[in-house]
C-alpha positions in Angstrom: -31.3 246.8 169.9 -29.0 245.0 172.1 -26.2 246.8 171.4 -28.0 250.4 171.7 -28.5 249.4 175.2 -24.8 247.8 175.9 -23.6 251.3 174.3 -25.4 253.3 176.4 -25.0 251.3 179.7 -21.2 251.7 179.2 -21.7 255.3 178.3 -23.6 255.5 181.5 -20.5 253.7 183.5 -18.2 256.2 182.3 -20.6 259.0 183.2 -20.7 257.6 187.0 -16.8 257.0 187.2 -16.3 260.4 185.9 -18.3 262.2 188.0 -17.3 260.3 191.5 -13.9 260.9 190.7 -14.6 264.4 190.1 -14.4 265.6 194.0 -11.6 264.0 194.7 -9.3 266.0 191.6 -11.2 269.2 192.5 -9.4 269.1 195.7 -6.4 267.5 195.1 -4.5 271.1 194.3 -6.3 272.2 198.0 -5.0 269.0 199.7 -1.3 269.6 197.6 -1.1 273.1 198.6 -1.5 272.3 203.0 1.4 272.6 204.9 1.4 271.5 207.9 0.7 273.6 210.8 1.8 273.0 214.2 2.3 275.7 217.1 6.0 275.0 217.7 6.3 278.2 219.4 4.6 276.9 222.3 7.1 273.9 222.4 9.2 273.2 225.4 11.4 270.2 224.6 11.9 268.0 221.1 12.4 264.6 221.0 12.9 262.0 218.4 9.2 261.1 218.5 7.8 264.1 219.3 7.7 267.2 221.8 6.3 268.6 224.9 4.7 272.0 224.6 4.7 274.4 227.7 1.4 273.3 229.1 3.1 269.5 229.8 1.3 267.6 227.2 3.5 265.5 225.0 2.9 265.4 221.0 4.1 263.2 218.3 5.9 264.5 215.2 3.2 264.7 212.4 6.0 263.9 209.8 9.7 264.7 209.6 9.3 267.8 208.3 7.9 269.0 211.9 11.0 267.4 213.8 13.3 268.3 211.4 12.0 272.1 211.6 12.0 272.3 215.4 15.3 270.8 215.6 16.8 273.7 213.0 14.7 275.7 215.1 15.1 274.7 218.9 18.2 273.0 218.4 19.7 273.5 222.0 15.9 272.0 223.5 15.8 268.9 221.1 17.5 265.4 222.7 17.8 262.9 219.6 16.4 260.3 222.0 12.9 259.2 223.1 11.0 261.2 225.4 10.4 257.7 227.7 13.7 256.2 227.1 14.9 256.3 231.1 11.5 254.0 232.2 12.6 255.1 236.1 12.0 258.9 235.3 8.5 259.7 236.3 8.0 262.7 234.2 8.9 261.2 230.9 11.3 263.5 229.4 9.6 266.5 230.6 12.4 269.4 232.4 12.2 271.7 235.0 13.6 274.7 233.0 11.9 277.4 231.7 14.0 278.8 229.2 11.1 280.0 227.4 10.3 282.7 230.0 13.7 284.1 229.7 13.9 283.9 226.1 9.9 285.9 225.9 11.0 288.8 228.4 14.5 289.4 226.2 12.0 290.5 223.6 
């Protein structure tokens, strides 16, 4: 009798540690196929730890991939430096230019 029960309380176990396991390889395809996403068109300047988009607000690169794209991308607005390196400018990296403007009109 004893070991009808330890057989079936380990049959059990192995019920409950296959099933909690089973959401997370039901979306491990959906998780392996996300790219990430990122509106780099409405980027401004790159810099080594991330980029100012054309309403002012600084963001950090989500991964390499994301710096290493703008930069292929936006080559001639990316400073391999970080956006706070000069601690006297006040704007932190941020430029004057609109390049995008001229750039959206050629179009």
């Amino acid at each position: 009798m004893k070991h009808i029960i330890k057989g079936t309380l380990i049959v059990l176990a192995f019920i409950v540690l296959a099933l909690s396991g089973a959401p997370m390889i039901a979306s491990a395809p959906a998780q392996a196929a996300v790219d990430f996403s990122v509106t780099l068109g409405n980027s401004a300047f790159g810099y080594s730890d991330g980029y100012w988009d054309r309403d002012r607000r600084f963001h950090r690169w989500r991964n390499r991939d994301e710096a290493e794209y703008f930069r292929n991308t936006y080559g001639q607005h990316y400073y391999a430096y970080r956006h706070d390196r000069d601690r006297r400018d006040r704007d932190k990296g941020w430029r004057n230019e609109r390049w995008w403007e001229d750039r959206d009109n050629r179009r």
